[in-house]
N, C-alpha and C positions, 0 to 999 in steps of 0.2 A: 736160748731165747729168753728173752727180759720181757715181763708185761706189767706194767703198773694200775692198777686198780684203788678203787676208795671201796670199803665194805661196810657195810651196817649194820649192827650185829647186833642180837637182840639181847635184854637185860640177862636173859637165863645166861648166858655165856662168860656172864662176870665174874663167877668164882672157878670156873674151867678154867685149868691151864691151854687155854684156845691154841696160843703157836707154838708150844709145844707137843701137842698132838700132831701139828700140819707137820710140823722137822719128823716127826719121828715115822708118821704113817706116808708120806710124800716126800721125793727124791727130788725136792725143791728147797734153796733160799731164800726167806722173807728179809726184805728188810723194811723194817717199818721206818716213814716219813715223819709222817704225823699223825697222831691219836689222841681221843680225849673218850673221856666215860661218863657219862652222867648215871643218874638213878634209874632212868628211862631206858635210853637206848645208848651205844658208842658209837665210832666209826671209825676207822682206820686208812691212809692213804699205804698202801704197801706196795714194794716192787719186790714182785717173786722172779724168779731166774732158775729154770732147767728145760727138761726137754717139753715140745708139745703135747706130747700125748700128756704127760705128767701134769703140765699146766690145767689141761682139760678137761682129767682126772680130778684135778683140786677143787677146778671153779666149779665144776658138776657137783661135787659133795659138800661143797659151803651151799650151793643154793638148795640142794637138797634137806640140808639140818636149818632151811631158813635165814638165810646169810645172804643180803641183800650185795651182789656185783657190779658195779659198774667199772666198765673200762675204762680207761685216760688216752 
């Protein structure tokens, strides 16, 4: 399953290796679209690809550490 999302992600998250945590802790594929970072806030357009539960798994834990989801 493939689902693409825009994320918003807050300043604290800019010196975390952000998707490198998701590969390693999620048995999901990111691929990022498009991204930009400002001083404030980022966002990101990414289409991840694996199973559902795993997908649902993710998106639960990004909005849980504050990581704004929206779907495409």
């Amino acid at each position: 399953m493939i689902k693409q999302v825009e994320l918003n992600i807050p300043t604290v998250f800019k010196k975390e290796p952000f998707f490198y945590n998701i590969i390693k802790n999620f048995k999901v594929i990111p691929s990022i679209l498009e991204a930009s970072f400002s001083t404030a806030t980022g966002w990101a357009i990414v289409s991840f690809q694996g199973s559902s539960k795993e997908l649902t798994r993710l998106f639960d834990y990004l909005e849980k550490k504050g990581i704004e989801v929206k779907f495409r």
